[in-house]
VODREN-550749 format. One record per residue (C-alpha): residue in three letters; x negated, y negated, z negated. Coordinates in nm, 3 decimals, decimal comma, always signed. Each point is the difference from the previous one (the first is absolute). Layout:
<nodes>
<node><code>ALA</code><east>X</east><north>Y</north><up>Z</up></node>
...
</nodes>
This chain:
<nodes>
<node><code>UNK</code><east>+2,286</east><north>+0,291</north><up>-1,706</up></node>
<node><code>UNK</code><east>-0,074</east><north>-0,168</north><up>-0,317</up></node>
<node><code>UNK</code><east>-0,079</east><north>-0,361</north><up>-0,002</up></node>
<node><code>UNK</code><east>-0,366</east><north>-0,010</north><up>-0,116</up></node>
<node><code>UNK</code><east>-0,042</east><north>+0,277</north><up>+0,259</up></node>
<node><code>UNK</code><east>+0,131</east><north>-0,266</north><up>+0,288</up></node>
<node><code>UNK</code><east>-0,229</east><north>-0,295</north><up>-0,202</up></node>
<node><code>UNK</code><east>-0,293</east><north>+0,257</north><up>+0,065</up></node>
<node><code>UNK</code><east>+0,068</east><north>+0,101</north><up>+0,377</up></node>
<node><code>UNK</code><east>+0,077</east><north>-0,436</north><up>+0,047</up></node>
<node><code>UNK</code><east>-0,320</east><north>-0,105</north><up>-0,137</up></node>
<node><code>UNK</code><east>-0,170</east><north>+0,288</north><up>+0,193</up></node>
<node><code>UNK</code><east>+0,127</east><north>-0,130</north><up>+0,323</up></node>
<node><code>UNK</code><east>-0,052</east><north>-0,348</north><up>-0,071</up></node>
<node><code>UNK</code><east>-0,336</east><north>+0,092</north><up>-0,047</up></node>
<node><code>UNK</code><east>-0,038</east><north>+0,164</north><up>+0,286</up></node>
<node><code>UNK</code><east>+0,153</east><north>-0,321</north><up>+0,232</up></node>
<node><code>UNK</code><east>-0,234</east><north>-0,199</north><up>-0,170</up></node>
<node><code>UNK</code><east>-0,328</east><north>+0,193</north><up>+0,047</up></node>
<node><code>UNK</code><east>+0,066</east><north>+0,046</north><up>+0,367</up></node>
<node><code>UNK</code><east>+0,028</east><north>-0,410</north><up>+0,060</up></node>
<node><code>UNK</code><east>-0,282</east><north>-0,029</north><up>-0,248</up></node>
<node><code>UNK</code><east>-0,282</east><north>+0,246</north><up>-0,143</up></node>
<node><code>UNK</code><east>-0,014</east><north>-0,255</north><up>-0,290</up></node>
<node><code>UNK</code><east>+0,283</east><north>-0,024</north><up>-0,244</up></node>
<node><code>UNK</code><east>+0,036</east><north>-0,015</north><up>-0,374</up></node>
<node><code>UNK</code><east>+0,211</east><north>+0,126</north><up>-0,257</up></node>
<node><code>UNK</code><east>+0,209</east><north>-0,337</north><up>+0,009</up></node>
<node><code>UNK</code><east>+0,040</east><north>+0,022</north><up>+0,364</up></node>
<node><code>UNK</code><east>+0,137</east><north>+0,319</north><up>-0,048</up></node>
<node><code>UNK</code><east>+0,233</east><north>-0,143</north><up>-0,282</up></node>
<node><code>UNK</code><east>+0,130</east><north>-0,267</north><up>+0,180</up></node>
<node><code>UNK</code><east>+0,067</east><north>+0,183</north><up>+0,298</up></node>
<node><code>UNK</code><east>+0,239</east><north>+0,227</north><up>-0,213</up></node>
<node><code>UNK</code><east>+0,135</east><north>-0,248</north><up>-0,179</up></node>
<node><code>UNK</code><east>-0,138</east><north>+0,176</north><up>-0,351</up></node>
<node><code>UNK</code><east>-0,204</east><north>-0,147</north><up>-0,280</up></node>
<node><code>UNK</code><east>-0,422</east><north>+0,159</north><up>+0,005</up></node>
<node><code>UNK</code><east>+0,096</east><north>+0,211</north><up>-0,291</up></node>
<node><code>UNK</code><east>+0,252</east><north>+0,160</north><up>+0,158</up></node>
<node><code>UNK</code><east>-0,242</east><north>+0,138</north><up>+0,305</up></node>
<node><code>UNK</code><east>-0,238</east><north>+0,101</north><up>-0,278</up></node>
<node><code>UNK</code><east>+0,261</east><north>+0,171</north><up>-0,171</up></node>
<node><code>UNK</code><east>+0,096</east><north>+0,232</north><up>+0,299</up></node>
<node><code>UNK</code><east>-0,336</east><north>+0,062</north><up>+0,109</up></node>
<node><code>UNK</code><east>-0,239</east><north>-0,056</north><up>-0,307</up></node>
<node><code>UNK</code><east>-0,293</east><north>-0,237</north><up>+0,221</up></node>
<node><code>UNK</code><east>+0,017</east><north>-0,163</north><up>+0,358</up></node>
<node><code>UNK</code><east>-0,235</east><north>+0,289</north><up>+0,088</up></node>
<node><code>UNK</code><east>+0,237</east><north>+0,239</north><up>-0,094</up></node>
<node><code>UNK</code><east>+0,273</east><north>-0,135</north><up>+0,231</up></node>
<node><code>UNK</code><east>-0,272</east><north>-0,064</north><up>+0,275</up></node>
<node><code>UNK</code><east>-0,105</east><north>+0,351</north><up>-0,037</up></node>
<node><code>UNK</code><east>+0,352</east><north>+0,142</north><up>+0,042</up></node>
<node><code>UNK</code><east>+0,045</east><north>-0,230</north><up>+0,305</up></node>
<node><code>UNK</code><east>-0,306</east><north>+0,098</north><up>+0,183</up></node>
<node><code>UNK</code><east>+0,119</east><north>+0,367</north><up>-0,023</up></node>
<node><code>UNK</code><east>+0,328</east><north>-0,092</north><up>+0,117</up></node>
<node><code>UNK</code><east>-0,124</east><north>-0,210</north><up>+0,307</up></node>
<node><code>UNK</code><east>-0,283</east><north>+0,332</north><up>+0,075</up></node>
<node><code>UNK</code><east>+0,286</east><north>+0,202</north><up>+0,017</up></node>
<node><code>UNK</code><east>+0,250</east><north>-0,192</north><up>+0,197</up></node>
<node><code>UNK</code><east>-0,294</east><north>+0,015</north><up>+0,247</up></node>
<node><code>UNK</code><east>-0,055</east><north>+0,358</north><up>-0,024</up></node>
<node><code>UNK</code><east>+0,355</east><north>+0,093</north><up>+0,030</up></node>
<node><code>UNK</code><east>+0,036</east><north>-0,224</north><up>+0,288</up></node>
<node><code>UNK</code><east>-0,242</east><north>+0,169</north><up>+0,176</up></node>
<node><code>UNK</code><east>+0,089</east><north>+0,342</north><up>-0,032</up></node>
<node><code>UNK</code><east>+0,358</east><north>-0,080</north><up>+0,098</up></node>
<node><code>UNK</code><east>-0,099</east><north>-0,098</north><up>+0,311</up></node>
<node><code>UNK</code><east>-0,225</east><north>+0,248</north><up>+0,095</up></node>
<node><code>UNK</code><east>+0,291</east><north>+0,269</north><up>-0,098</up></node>
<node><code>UNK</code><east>+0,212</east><north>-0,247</north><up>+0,239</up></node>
<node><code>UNK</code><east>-0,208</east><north>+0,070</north><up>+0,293</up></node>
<node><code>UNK</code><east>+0,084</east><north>+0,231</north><up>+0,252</up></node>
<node><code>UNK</code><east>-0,239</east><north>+0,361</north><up>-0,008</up></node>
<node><code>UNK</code><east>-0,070</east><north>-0,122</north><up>+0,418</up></node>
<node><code>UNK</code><east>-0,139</east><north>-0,316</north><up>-0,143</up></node>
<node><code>UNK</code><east>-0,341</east><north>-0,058</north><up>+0,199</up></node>
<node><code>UNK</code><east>-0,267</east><north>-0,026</north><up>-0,266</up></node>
<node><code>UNK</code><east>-0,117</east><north>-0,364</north><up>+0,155</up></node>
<node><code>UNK</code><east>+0,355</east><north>-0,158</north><up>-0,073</up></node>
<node><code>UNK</code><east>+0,022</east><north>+0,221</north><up>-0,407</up></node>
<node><code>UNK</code><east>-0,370</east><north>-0,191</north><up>-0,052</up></node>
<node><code>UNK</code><east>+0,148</east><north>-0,301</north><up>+0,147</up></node>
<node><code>UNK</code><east>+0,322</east><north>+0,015</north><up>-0,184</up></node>
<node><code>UNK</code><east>-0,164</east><north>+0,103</north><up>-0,345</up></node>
<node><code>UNK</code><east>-0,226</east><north>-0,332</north><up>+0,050</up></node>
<node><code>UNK</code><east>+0,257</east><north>-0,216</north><up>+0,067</up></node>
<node><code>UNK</code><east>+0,165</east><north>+0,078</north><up>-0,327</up></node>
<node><code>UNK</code><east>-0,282</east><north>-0,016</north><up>-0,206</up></node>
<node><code>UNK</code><east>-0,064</east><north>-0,316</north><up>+0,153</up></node>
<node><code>UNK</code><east>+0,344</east><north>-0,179</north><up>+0,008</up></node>
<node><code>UNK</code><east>+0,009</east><north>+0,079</north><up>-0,388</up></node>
<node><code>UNK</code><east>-0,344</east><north>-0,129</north><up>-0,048</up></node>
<node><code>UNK</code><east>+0,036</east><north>-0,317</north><up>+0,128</up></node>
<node><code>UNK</code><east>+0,334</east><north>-0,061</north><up>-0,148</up></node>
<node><code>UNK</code><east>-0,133</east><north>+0,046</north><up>-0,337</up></node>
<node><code>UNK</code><east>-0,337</east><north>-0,212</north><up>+0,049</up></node>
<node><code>UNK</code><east>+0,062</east><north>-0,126</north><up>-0,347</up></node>
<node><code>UNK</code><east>-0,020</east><north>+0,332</north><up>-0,201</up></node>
<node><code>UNK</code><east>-0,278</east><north>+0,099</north><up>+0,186</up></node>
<node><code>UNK</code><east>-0,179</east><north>-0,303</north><up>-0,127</up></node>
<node><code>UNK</code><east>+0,082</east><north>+0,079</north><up>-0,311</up></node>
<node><code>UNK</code><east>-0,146</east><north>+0,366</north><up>+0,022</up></node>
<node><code>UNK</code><east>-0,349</east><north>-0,101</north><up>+0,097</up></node>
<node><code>UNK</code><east>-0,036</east><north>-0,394</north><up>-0,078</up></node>
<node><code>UNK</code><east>+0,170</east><north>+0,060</north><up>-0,328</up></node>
<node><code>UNK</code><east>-0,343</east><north>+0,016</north><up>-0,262</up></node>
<node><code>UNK</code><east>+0,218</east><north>+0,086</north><up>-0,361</up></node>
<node><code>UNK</code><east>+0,154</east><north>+0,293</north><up>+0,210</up></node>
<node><code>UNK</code><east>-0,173</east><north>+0,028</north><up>+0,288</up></node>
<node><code>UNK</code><east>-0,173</east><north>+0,354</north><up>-0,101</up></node>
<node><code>UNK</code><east>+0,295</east><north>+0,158</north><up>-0,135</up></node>
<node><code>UNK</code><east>+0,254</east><north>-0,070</north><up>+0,301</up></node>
<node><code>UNK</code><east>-0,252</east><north>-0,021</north><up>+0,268</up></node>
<node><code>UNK</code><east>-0,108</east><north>+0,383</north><up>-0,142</up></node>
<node><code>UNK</code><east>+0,378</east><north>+0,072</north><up>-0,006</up></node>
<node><code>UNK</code><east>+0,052</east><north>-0,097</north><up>+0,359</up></node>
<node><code>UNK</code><east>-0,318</east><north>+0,191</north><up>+0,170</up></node>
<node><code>UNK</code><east>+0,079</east><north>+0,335</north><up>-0,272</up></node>
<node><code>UNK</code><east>+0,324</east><north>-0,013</north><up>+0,182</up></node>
<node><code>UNK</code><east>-0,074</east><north>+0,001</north><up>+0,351</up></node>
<node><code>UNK</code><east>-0,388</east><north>+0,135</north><up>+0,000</up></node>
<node><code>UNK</code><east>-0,034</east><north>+0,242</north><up>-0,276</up></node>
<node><code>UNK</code><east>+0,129</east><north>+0,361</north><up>+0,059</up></node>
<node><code>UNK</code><east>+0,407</east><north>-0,042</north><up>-0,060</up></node>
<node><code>UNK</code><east>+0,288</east><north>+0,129</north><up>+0,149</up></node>
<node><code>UNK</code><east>+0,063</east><north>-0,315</north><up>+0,226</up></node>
<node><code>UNK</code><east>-0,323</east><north>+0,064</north><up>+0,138</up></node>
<node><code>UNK</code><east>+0,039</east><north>+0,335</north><up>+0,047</up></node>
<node><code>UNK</code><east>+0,339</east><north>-0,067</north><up>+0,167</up></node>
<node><code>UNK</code><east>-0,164</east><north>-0,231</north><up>+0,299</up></node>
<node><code>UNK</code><east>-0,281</east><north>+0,189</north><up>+0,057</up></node>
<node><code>UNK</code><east>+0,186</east><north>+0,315</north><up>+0,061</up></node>
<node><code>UNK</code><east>+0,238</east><north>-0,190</north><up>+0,241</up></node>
<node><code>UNK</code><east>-0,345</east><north>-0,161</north><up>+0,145</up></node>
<node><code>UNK</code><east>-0,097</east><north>+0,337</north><up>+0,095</up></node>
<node><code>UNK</code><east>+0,353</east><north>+0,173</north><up>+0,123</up></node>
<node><code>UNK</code><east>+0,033</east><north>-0,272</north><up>+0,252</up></node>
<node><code>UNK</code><east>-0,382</east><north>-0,039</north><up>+0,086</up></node>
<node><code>UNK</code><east>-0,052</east><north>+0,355</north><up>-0,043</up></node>
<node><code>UNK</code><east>-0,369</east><north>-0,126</north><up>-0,108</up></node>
<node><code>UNK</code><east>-0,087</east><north>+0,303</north><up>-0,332</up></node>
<node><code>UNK</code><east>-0,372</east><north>-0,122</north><up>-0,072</up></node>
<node><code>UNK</code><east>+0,059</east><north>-0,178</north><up>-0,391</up></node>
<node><code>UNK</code><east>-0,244</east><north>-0,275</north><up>+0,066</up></node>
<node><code>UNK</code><east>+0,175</east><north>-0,133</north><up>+0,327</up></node>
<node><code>UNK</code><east>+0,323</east><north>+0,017</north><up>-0,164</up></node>
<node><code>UNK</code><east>-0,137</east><north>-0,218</north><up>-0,278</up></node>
<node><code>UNK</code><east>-0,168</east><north>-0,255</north><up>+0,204</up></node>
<node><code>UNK</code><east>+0,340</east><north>-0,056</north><up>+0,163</up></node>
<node><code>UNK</code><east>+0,177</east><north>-0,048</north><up>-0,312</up></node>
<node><code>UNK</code><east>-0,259</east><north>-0,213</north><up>-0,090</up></node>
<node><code>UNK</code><east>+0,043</east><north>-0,231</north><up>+0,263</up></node>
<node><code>UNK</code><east>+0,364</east><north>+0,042</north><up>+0,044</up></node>
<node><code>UNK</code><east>+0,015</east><north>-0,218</north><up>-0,335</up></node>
<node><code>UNK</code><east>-0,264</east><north>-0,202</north><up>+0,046</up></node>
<node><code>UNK</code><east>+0,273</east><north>-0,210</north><up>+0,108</up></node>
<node><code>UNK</code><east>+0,015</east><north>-0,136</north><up>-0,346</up></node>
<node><code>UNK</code><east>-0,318</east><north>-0,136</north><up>+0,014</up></node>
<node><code>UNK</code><east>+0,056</east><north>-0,245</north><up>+0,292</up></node>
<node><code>UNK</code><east>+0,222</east><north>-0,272</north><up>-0,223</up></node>
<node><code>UNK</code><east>-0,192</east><north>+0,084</north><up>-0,304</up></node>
<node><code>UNK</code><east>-0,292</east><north>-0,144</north><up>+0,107</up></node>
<node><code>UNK</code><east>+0,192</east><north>-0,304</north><up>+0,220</up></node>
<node><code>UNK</code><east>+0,175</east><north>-0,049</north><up>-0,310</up></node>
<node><code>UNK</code><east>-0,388</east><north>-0,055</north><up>-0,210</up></node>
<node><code>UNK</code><east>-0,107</east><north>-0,200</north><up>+0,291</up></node>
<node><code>UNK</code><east>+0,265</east><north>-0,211</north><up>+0,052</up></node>
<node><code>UNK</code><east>+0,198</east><north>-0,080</north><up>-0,290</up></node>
<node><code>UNK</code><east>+0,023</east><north>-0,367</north><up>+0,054</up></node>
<node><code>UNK</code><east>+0,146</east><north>+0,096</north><up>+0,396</up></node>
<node><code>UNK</code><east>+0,349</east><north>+0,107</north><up>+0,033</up></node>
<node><code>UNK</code><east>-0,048</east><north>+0,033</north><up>+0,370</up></node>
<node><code>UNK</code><east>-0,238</east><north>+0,287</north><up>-0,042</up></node>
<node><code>UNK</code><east>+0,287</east><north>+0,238</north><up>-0,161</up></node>
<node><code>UNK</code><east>+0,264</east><north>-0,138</north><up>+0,267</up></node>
<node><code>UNK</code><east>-0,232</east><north>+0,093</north><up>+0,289</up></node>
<node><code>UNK</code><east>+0,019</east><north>+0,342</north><up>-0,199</up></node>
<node><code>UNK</code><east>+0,388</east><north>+0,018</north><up>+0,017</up></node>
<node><code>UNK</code><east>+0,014</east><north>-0,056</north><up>+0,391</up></node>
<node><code>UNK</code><east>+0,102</east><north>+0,294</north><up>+0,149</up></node>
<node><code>UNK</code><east>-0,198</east><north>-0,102</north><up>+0,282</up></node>
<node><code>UNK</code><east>-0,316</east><north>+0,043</north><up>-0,199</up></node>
<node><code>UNK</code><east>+0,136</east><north>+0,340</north><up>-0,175</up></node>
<node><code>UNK</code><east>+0,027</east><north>+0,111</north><up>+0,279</up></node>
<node><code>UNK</code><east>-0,367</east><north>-0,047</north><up>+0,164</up></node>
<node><code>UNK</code><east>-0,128</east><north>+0,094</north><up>-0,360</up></node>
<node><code>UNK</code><east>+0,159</east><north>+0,339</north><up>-0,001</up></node>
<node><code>UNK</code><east>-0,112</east><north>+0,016</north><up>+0,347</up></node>
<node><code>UNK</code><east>-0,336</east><north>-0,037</north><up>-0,058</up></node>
<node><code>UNK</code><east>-0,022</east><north>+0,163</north><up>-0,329</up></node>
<node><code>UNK</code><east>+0,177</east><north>+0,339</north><up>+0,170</up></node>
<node><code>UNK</code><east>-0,297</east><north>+0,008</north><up>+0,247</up></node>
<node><code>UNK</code><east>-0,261</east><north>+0,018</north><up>-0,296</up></node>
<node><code>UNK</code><east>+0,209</east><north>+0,313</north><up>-0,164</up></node>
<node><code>UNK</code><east>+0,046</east><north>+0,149</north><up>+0,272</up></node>
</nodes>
């Protein structure tokens, strides 16, 4: 591995660490953090955007991977309830342990439209992630009918939304986003919100 490759993949994961603590950083933030001069970030990655951009992608995908892997984890006798229930969960934990990005997604107004478009094109546009849990919605629901199927999806990631809009509401309250991370309150929101998609 060459050593502006390792530079690259350092500054990419300091950015990352930083976005999830705060949706607002700047290009000396990410300097610092990497112990780099400015020039040297725009050097690797041409703009702030650019690195942002790459980030984003990264993040979508570490989601998206993490997802699939554990629904091919699951057992084929899995009750549908506990694969919803599971799926949730995941979506969930990772959600509210990266509050910060998602603030940065949607409260973000120089690149709110470009990575707030990347984020739904990746989970509600036609794509082969998509594709991938809602043909394991319907194997273990055995439920055909396209709209149904879509509605479920739907609301199986609506589970995004709920610290999104805490996270407009509240900004000036940490104790909003911790009441988010008890498990006790995961688990009565997955509760609840398995009743609605079901």
């Amino acid at each position: 591995m060459s050593k502006s490759h390792e530079v690259k993949q350092k500054i990419i994961q300091s950015t990352k660490s930083l976005l999830k603590q705060n949706g607002q950083i700047t290009i000396k933030d990410i300097a610092d953090a990497c112990y780099i001069n400015i020039a040297a970030v725009n050097y690797h990655f041409g703009s702030k955007d650019a690195l942002l951009t790459i980030v984003i992608e990264d993040i979508i995908e570490e989601i998206q991977t993490l997802t699939k892997k554990t629904l091919e984890t699951l057992p084929n006798t899995t009750p549908p309830e506990e694969i919803l229930k599971i799926m949730i969960d995941t979506i969930y934990t990772f959600t509210t342990e990266n509050i910060g990005i998602i603030k940065h997604l949607f409260l973000n107004e120089k690149t709110q439209d470009k990575h707030a478009t990347h984020l739904i094109n990746a989970f509600f546009t036609q794509s082969s992630f998509k594709e991938i849990i809602l043909n394991h919605l319907s194997e273990s629901t055995h439920i055909n009918d396209k709209e149904t199927l879509e509605a479920k999806y739907m609301l199986l990631f609506s589970s995004f939304t709920l610290p999104f809009f805490l996270q407009i509401v509240t900004d000036n309250d940490p104790q909003q986003i911790n009441t988010l991370k008890q498990s006790s309150f995961r688990e009565k929101y997955i509760k609840e919100l398995l009743k609605i998609i079901q």
